[in-house]
C-alpha positions as CSV (number, residue, x, y, z in Angstrom):
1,X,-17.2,15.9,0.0
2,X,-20.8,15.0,-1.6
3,X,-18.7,12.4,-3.9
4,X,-17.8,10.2,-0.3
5,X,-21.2,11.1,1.1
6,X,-23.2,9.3,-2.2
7,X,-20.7,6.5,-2.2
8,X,-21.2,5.5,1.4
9,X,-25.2,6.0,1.0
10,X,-25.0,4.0,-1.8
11,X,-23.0,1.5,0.2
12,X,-25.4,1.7,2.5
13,X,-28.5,1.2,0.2
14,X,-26.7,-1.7,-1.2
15,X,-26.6,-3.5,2.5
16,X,-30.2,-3.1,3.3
17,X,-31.7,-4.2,-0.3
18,X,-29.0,-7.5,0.1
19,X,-30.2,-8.2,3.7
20,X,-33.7,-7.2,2.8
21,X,-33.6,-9.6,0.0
22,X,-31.9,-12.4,2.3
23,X,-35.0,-12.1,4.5
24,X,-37.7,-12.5,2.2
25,X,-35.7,-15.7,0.3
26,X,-35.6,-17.7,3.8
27,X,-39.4,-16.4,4.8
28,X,-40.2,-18.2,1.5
29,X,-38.4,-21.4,2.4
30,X,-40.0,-21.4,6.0
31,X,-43.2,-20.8,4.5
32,X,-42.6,-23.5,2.1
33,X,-41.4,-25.9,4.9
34,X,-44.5,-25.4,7.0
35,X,-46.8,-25.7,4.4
36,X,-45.6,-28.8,3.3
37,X,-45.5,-31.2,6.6
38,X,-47.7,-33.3,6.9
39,X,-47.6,-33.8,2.8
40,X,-46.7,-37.5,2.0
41,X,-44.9,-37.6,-0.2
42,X,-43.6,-33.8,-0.6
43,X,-44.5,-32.1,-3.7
44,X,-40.8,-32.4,-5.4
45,X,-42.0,-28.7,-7.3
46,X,-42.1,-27.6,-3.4
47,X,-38.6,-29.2,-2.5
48,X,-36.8,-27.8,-5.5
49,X,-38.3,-23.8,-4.7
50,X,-37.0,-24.1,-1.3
51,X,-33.6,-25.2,-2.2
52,X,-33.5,-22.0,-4.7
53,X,-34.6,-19.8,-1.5
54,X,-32.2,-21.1,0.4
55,X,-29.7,-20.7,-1.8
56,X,-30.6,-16.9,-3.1
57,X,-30.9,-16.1,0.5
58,X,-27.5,-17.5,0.9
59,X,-26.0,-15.3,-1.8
60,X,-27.9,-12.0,-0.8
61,X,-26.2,-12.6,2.7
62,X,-22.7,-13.5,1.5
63,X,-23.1,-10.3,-1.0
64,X,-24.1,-8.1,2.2
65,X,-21.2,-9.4,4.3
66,X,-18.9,-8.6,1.1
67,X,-20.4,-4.8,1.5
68,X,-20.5,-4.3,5.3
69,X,-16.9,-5.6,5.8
70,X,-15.3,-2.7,3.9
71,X,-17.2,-0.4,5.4
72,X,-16.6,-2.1,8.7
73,X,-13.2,-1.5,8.5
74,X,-13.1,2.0,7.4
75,X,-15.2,2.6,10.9
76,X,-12.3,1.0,12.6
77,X,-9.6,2.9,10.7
78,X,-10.5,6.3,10.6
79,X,-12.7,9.0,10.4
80,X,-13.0,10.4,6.6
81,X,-8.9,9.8,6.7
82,X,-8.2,12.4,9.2
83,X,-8.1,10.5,12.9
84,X,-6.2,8.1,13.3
85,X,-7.9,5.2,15.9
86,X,-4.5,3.3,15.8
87,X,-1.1,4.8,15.6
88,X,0.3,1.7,13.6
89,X,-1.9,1.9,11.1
90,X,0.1,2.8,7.8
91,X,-3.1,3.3,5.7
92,X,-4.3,6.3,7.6
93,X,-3.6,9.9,6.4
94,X,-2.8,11.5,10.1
95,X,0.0,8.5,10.6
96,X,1.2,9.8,7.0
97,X,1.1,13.1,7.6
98,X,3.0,13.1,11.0
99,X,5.9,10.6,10.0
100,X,6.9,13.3,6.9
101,X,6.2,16.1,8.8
102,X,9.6,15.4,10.9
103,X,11.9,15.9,7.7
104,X,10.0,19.1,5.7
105,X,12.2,21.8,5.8
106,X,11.3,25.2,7.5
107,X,9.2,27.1,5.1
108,X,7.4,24.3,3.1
109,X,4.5,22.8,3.0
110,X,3.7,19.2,2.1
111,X,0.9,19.5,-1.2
112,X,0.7,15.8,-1.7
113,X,2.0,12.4,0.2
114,X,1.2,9.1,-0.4
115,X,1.9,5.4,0.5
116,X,4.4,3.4,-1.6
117,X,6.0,-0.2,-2.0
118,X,9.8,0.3,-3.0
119,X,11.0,-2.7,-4.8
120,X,14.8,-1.5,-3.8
121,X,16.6,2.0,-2.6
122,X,19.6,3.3,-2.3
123,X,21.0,6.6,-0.9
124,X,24.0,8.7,-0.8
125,X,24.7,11.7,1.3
126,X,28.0,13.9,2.5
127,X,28.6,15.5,5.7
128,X,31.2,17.7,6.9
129,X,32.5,18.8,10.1
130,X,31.2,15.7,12.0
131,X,32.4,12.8,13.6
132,X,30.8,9.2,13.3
133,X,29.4,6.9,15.7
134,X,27.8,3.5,16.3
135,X,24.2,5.1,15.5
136,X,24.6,8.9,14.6
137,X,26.4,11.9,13.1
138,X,27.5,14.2,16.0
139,X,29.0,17.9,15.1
140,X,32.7,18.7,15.7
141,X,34.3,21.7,14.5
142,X,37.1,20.7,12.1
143,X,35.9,17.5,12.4
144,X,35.6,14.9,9.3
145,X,34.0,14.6,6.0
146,X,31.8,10.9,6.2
147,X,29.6,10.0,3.0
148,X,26.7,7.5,4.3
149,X,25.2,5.3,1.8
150,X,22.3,3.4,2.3
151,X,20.4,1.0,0.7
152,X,17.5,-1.9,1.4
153,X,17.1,-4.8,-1.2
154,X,14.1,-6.1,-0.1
155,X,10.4,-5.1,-0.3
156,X,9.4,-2.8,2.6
157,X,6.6,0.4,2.7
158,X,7.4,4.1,2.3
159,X,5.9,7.4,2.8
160,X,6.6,9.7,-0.2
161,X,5.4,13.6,-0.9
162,X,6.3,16.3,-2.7
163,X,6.7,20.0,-1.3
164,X,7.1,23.5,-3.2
165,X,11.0,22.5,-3.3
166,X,11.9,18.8,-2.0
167,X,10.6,15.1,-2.5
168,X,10.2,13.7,1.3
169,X,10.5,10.3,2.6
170,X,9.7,8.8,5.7
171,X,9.2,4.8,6.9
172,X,5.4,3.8,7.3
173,X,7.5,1.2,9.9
174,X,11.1,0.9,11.4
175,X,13.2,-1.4,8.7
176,X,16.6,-1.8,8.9
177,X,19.1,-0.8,5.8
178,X,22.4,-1.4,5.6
179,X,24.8,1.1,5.4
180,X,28.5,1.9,3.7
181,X,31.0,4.4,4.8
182,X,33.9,6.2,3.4
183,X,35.7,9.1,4.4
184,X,37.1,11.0,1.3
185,X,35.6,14.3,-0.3
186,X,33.1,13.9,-2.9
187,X,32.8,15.5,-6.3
188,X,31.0,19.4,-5.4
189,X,31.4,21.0,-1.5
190,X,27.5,21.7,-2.4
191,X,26.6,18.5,-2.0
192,X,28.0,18.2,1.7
193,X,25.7,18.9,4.5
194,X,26.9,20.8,7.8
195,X,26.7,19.4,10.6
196,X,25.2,21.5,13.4
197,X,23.2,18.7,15.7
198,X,23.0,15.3,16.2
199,X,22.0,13.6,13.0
200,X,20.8,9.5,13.2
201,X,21.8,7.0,10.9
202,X,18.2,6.0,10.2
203,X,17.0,10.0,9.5
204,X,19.4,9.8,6.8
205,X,17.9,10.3,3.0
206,X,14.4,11.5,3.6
207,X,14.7,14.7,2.3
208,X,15.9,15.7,-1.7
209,X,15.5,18.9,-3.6
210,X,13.4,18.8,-6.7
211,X,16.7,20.5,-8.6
212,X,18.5,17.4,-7.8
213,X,16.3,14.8,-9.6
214,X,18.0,13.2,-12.8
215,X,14.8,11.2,-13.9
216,X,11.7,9.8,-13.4
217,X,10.9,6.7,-15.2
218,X,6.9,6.0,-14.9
219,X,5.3,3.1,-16.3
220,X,1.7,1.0,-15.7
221,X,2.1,-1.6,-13.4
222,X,-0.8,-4.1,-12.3
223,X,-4.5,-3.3,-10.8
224,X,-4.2,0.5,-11.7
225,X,-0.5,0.4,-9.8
226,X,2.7,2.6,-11.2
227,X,6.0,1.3,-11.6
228,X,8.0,4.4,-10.7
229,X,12.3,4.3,-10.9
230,X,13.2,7.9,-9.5
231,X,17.1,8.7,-9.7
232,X,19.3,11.7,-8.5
233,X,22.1,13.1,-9.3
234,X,24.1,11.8,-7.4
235,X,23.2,8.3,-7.6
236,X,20.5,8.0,-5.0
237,X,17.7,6.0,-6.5
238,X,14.4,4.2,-5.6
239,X,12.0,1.7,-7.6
240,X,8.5,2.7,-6.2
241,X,5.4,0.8,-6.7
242,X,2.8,3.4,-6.3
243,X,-0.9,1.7,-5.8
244,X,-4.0,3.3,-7.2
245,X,-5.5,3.3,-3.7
246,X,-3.9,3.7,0.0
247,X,-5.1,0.3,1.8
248,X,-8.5,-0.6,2.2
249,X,-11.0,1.0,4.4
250,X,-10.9,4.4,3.3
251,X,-7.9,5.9,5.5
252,X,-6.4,7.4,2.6
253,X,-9.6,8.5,0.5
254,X,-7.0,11.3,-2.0
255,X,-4.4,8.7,-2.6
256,X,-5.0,8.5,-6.3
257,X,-5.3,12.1,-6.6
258,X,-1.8,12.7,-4.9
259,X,-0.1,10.1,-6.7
260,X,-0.5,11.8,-10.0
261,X,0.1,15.1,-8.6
262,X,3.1,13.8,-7.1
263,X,4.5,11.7,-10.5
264,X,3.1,14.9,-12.3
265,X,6.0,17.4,-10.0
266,X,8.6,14.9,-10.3
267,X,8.3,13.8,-13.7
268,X,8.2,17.9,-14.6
269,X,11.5,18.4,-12.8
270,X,13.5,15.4,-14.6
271,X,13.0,17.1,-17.3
Protein backbone atom coordinates (compact mmCIF):
# COMPACT_ATOMS: atom_id res chain seq x y z
CA UNK A 1 0.00 0.00 0.00
CA UNK A 2 2.73 2.76 0.87
CA UNK A 3 4.55 1.53 -2.51
CA UNK A 4 1.18 2.97 -4.68
CA UNK A 5 0.78 5.82 -2.30
CA UNK A 6 4.74 7.20 -3.01
CA UNK A 7 4.35 6.40 -6.65
CA UNK A 8 1.16 8.47 -7.17
CA UNK A 9 2.73 11.46 -4.78
CA UNK A 10 5.62 11.25 -6.77
CA UNK A 11 3.41 11.39 -9.88
CA UNK A 12 1.97 14.08 -8.47
CA UNK A 13 5.15 16.08 -7.49
CA UNK A 14 6.19 15.48 -10.98
CA UNK A 15 2.94 17.51 -12.45
CA UNK A 16 3.27 20.49 -10.36
CA UNK A 17 7.23 21.09 -10.73
CA UNK A 18 6.46 20.50 -14.98
CA UNK A 19 3.52 23.03 -14.81
CA UNK A 20 5.36 25.16 -12.32
CA UNK A 21 8.27 25.23 -14.55
CA UNK A 22 5.93 25.88 -17.78
CA UNK A 23 4.68 29.01 -15.97
CA UNK A 24 7.77 30.68 -15.09
CA UNK A 25 9.35 29.81 -18.94
CA UNK A 26 6.25 31.88 -20.59
CA UNK A 27 6.31 34.69 -17.66
CA UNK A 28 9.88 35.12 -18.98
CA UNK A 29 8.87 35.41 -22.56
CA UNK A 30 6.02 37.85 -21.68
CA UNK A 31 8.35 39.74 -19.70
CA UNK A 32 10.72 39.69 -22.41
CA UNK A 33 7.99 40.76 -24.97
CA UNK A 34 6.98 43.80 -22.95
CA UNK A 35 10.12 44.99 -22.21
CA UNK A 36 11.22 45.01 -25.62
CA UNK A 37 8.31 47.13 -27.66
CA UNK A 38 8.96 50.04 -28.46
CA UNK A 39 12.89 48.87 -29.03
CA UNK A 40 13.87 49.51 -32.78
CA UNK A 41 15.35 47.32 -33.79
CA UNK A 42 14.88 44.45 -31.08
CA UNK A 43 17.89 43.34 -29.31
CA UNK A 44 18.39 39.86 -31.43
CA UNK A 45 20.04 38.53 -27.66
CA UNK A 46 16.27 39.45 -26.49
CA UNK A 47 14.59 37.52 -29.55
CA UNK A 48 16.69 34.38 -29.28
CA UNK A 49 15.90 34.06 -25.05
CA UNK A 50 12.29 34.22 -25.76
CA UNK A 51 12.25 31.67 -28.33
CA UNK A 52 14.18 29.35 -25.73
CA UNK A 53 11.21 30.23 -23.17
CA UNK A 54 8.81 29.53 -25.39
CA UNK A 55 10.07 26.53 -26.23
CA UNK A 56 11.11 25.09 -22.50
CA UNK A 57 7.73 26.16 -21.56
CA UNK A 58 6.44 24.15 -24.39
CA UNK A 59 8.29 20.97 -23.34
CA UNK A 60 7.50 21.34 -19.48
CA UNK A 61 3.72 21.37 -20.62
CA UNK A 62 3.97 18.53 -23.15
CA UNK A 63 6.00 16.54 -20.23
CA UNK A 64 3.09 17.44 -17.69
CA UNK A 65 0.30 16.30 -20.17
CA UNK A 66 2.53 12.97 -20.69
CA UNK A 67 2.20 12.65 -16.60
CA UNK A 68 -1.44 13.75 -15.95
CA UNK A 69 -2.86 11.49 -18.85
CA UNK A 70 -1.93 8.21 -17.05
CA UNK A 71 -3.07 9.20 -14.08
CA UNK A 72 -6.12 10.59 -15.72
CA UNK A 73 -7.04 7.49 -16.87
CA UNK A 74 -6.50 5.45 -13.89
CA UNK A 75 -9.21 8.03 -12.19
CA UNK A 76 -11.58 6.95 -14.89
CA UNK A 77 -10.82 3.18 -14.66
CA UNK A 78 -10.83 2.32 -11.24
CA UNK A 79 -10.33 2.86 -7.74
CA UNK A 80 -6.80 1.21 -6.55
CA UNK A 81 -8.10 -1.85 -9.00
CA UNK A 82 -11.06 -2.81 -7.04
CA UNK A 83 -14.25 -0.81 -8.51
CA UNK A 84 -15.01 -1.15 -11.54
CA UNK A 85 -16.54 2.44 -13.22
CA UNK A 86 -17.26 0.50 -16.46
CA UNK A 87 -18.31 -3.00 -16.79
CA UNK A 88 -16.48 -3.41 -20.32
CA UNK A 89 -13.45 -2.54 -19.17
CA UNK A 90 -11.08 -5.67 -19.42
CA UNK A 91 -8.13 -3.98 -17.59
CA UNK A 92 -9.93 -3.75 -14.32
CA UNK A 93 -9.50 -6.37 -11.51
CA UNK A 94 -13.38 -6.51 -10.33
CA UNK A 95 -14.42 -7.31 -14.27
CA UNK A 96 -11.53 -10.08 -13.80
CA UNK A 97 -12.48 -11.38 -10.86
CA UNK A 98 -16.25 -11.77 -11.67
CA UNK A 99 -15.89 -13.30 -15.24
CA UNK A 100 -13.61 -16.39 -13.45
CA UNK A 101 -15.53 -16.47 -10.63
CA UNK A 102 -18.44 -18.36 -12.77
CA UNK A 103 -16.24 -21.51 -13.59
CA UNK A 104 -14.18 -22.02 -9.90
CA UNK A 105 -15.28 -25.10 -8.60
CA UNK A 106 -16.96 -25.38 -5.11
CA UNK A 107 -14.36 -25.23 -2.53
CA UNK A 108 -11.51 -23.21 -4.18
CA UNK A 109 -10.35 -20.14 -4.14
CA UNK A 110 -8.84 -18.08 -6.92
CA UNK A 111 -4.93 -17.02 -5.53
CA UNK A 112 -3.87 -15.36 -8.68
CA UNK A 113 -5.63 -14.17 -12.16
CA UNK A 114 -4.43 -12.21 -14.79
CA UNK A 115 -5.01 -10.82 -18.30
CA UNK A 116 -3.58 -12.61 -21.27
CA UNK A 117 -3.21 -12.44 -25.31
CA UNK A 118 -3.52 -16.11 -26.73
CA UNK A 119 -1.83 -16.31 -29.96
CA UNK A 120 -4.06 -19.61 -30.66
CA UNK A 121 -6.19 -22.37 -28.43
CA UNK A 122 -7.56 -25.28 -28.64
CA UNK A 123 -9.77 -27.54 -26.44
CA UNK A 124 -10.99 -31.00 -25.98
CA UNK A 125 -13.58 -32.21 -23.59
CA UNK A 126 -16.03 -35.48 -23.17
CA UNK A 127 -19.42 -35.67 -21.95
CA UNK A 128 -21.63 -38.44 -21.18
CA UNK A 129 -25.19 -39.01 -20.73
CA UNK A 130 -26.21 -35.91 -22.74
CA UNK A 131 -27.66 -34.99 -25.80
CA UNK A 132 -26.44 -32.12 -28.25
CA UNK A 133 -28.04 -29.15 -29.52
CA UNK A 134 -27.70 -26.02 -31.67
CA UNK A 135 -25.97 -24.05 -28.55
CA UNK A 136 -25.70 -26.46 -25.48
CA UNK A 137 -25.29 -29.82 -23.80
CA UNK A 138 -28.65 -30.81 -22.09
CA UNK A 139 -28.66 -34.07 -19.63
CA UNK A 140 -30.45 -37.28 -20.66
CA UNK A 141 -30.25 -40.41 -18.89
CA UNK A 142 -28.67 -43.04 -21.13
CA UNK A 143 -28.24 -40.42 -23.40
CA UNK A 144 -24.91 -40.01 -25.67
CA UNK A 145 -21.21 -39.70 -25.30
CA UNK A 146 -20.30 -36.07 -27.44
CA UNK A 147 -16.45 -34.91 -27.35
CA UNK A 148 -16.54 -30.90 -28.11
CA UNK A 149 -13.37 -29.51 -29.46
CA UNK A 150 -12.80 -26.07 -29.71
CA UNK A 151 -10.33 -23.90 -30.99
CA UNK A 152 -9.72 -19.97 -32.11
CA UNK A 153 -6.80 -19.19 -34.54
CA UNK A 154 -6.75 -15.72 -34.18
CA UNK A 155 -5.62 -13.18 -31.55
CA UNK A 156 -8.26 -12.49 -28.95
CA UNK A 157 -7.94 -11.61 -24.85
CA UNK A 158 -8.27 -14.10 -21.94
CA UNK A 159 -8.63 -14.21 -18.38
CA UNK A 160 -6.37 -16.88 -16.76
CA UNK A 161 -5.83 -17.89 -12.80
CA UNK A 162 -4.75 -20.49 -10.91
CA UNK A 163 -6.58 -22.02 -7.84
CA UNK A 164 -5.44 -24.67 -5.00
CA UNK A 165 -6.41 -27.40 -7.78
CA UNK A 166 -7.46 -26.01 -11.35
CA UNK A 167 -6.09 -23.38 -14.06
CA UNK A 168 -9.35 -21.16 -14.90
CA UNK A 169 -10.26 -19.48 -17.97
CA UNK A 170 -12.78 -17.07 -18.78
CA UNK A 171 -13.25 -14.41 -22.01
CA UNK A 172 -12.31 -10.67 -21.12
CA UNK A 173 -15.10 -10.35 -24.25
CA UNK A 174 -17.56 -12.71 -26.20
CA UNK A 175 -15.39 -14.29 -29.32
CA UNK A 176 -16.57 -16.80 -31.28
CA UNK A 177 -14.52 -20.32 -31.69
CA UNK A 178 -15.31 -22.84 -33.82
CA UNK A 179 -16.21 -26.06 -32.80
CA UNK A 180 -15.81 -29.96 -33.93
CA UNK A 181 -17.92 -32.83 -32.86
CA UNK A 182 -17.69 -36.54 -32.69
CA UNK A 183 -19.56 -39.09 -30.99
CA UNK A 184 -17.25 -42.06 -30.12
CA UNK A 185 -15.72 -42.88 -26.54
CA UNK A 186 -12.52 -41.52 -25.80
CA UNK A 187 -9.40 -43.16 -24.36
CA UNK A 188 -10.22 -43.19 -20.05
CA UNK A 189 -14.13 -42.94 -18.75
CA UNK A 190 -12.23 -40.35 -16.25
CA UNK A 191 -11.87 -37.97 -18.63
CA UNK A 192 -15.78 -37.79 -19.48
CA UNK A 193 -17.78 -35.30 -17.60
CA UNK A 194 -21.47 -36.06 -16.38
CA UNK A 195 -23.98 -34.34 -17.42
CA UNK A 196 -26.39 -33.10 -14.75
CA UNK A 197 -27.53 -29.44 -16.13
CA UNK A 198 -27.58 -27.53 -19.00
CA UNK A 199 -24.00 -27.02 -20.14
CA UNK A 200 -23.35 -24.11 -23.17
CA UNK A 201 -21.18 -24.45 -25.95
CA UNK A 202 -19.30 -21.26 -25.13
CA UNK A 203 -18.76 -22.41 -21.06
CA UNK A 204 -16.89 -25.11 -22.52
CA UNK A 205 -12.96 -25.40 -21.53
CA UNK A 206 -12.60 -22.89 -18.81
CA UNK A 207 -11.82 -25.09 -16.15
CA UNK A 208 -8.53 -27.82 -16.03
CA UNK A 209 -7.08 -29.57 -13.03
CA UNK A 210 -3.48 -28.79 -12.28
CA UNK A 211 -2.92 -32.93 -12.41
CA UNK A 212 -3.83 -32.73 -16.00
CA UNK A 213 -1.12 -30.37 -17.27
CA UNK A 214 1.56 -32.04 -19.64
CA UNK A 215 3.89 -28.85 -19.92
CA UNK A 216 4.48 -25.47 -19.65
CA UNK A 217 6.81 -23.94 -21.99
CA UNK A 218 7.90 -20.26 -20.73
CA UNK A 219 10.02 -18.03 -22.57
CA UNK A 220 10.88 -13.92 -22.68
CA UNK A 221 8.93 -12.32 -25.08
CA UNK A 222 9.03 -8.35 -25.82
CA UNK A 223 8.68 -5.18 -23.34
CA UNK A 224 8.98 -7.53 -20.16
CA UNK A 225 6.07 -9.95 -21.93
CA UNK A 226 6.09 -13.99 -21.63
CA UNK A 227 5.59 -16.24 -24.34
CA UNK A 228 3.81 -19.09 -22.53
CA UNK A 229 2.65 -22.64 -24.65
CA UNK A 230 0.56 -24.56 -21.89
CA UNK A 231 -0.54 -28.21 -23.01
CA UNK A 232 -2.72 -31.01 -21.38
CA UNK A 233 -2.95 -34.21 -21.48
CA UNK A 234 -5.25 -34.61 -23.59
CA UNK A 235 -4.35 -32.36 -26.20
CA UNK A 236 -5.85 -29.13 -25.11
CA UNK A 237 -3.34 -26.38 -25.59
CA UNK A 238 -2.96 -22.52 -25.54
CA UNK A 239 -0.09 -20.07 -26.67
CA UNK A 240 -0.40 -17.22 -24.09
CA UNK A 241 1.28 -13.93 -24.31
CA UNK A 242 1.40 -12.85 -20.76
CA UNK A 243 2.17 -8.85 -20.46
CA UNK A 244 4.35 -7.45 -17.65
CA UNK A 245 1.48 -5.09 -16.80
CA UNK A 246 -2.52 -5.38 -16.99
CA UNK A 247 -3.46 -2.25 -19.36
CA UNK A 248 -2.68 1.10 -18.61
CA UNK A 249 -4.25 3.17 -15.85
CA UNK A 250 -3.60 1.13 -13.02
CA UNK A 251 -6.84 -1.29 -12.96
CA UNK A 252 -4.77 -4.19 -12.52
CA UNK A 253 -1.87 -2.73 -10.14
CA UNK A 254 -0.68 -7.03 -9.01
CA UNK A 255 -0.55 -8.10 -12.50
CA UNK A 256 3.11 -8.77 -12.51
CA UNK A 257 2.99 -10.30 -9.29
CA UNK A 258 0.28 -12.86 -10.27
CA UNK A 259 1.81 -13.69 -13.53
CA UNK A 260 4.80 -15.20 -11.94
CA UNK A 261 2.88 -16.72 -9.25
CA UNK A 262 0.71 -18.15 -11.81
CA UNK A 263 3.76 -19.43 -14.37
CA UNK A 264 5.50 -20.37 -10.98
CA UNK A 265 2.12 -23.17 -10.15
CA UNK A 266 1.91 -24.24 -13.58
CA UNK A 267 5.33 -24.60 -14.49
CA UNK A 268 5.69 -26.67 -10.86
CA UNK A 269 2.93 -29.06 -11.92
CA UNK A 270 4.37 -29.92 -15.66
CA UNK A 271 6.87 -31.17 -14.02
Amino acid sequence: MSYGSNNKNSGLGRVLFGFVVSLICFGVFAYLFFMSKGMNPVDKTIVQLSQIAVLVGIFFLVLTFGHALPAYIAGKKSKGGTQATDPRDIFVEANMRRALEKYIPDGETMLAGIHAAVKESSVTCAFKDCVLTEDELLPEANGEIVTVSKTKYSMYDLYISVTQNYFIVADCQENRYMYEFDKKPVKSLDEIELVTEAIRLRDVGKCFRLEDIQSCDVKKGMAGSLNCVLKMKNGSYFKLILPKTGGIGGGMPNHEKYRDDIVACLSARAR
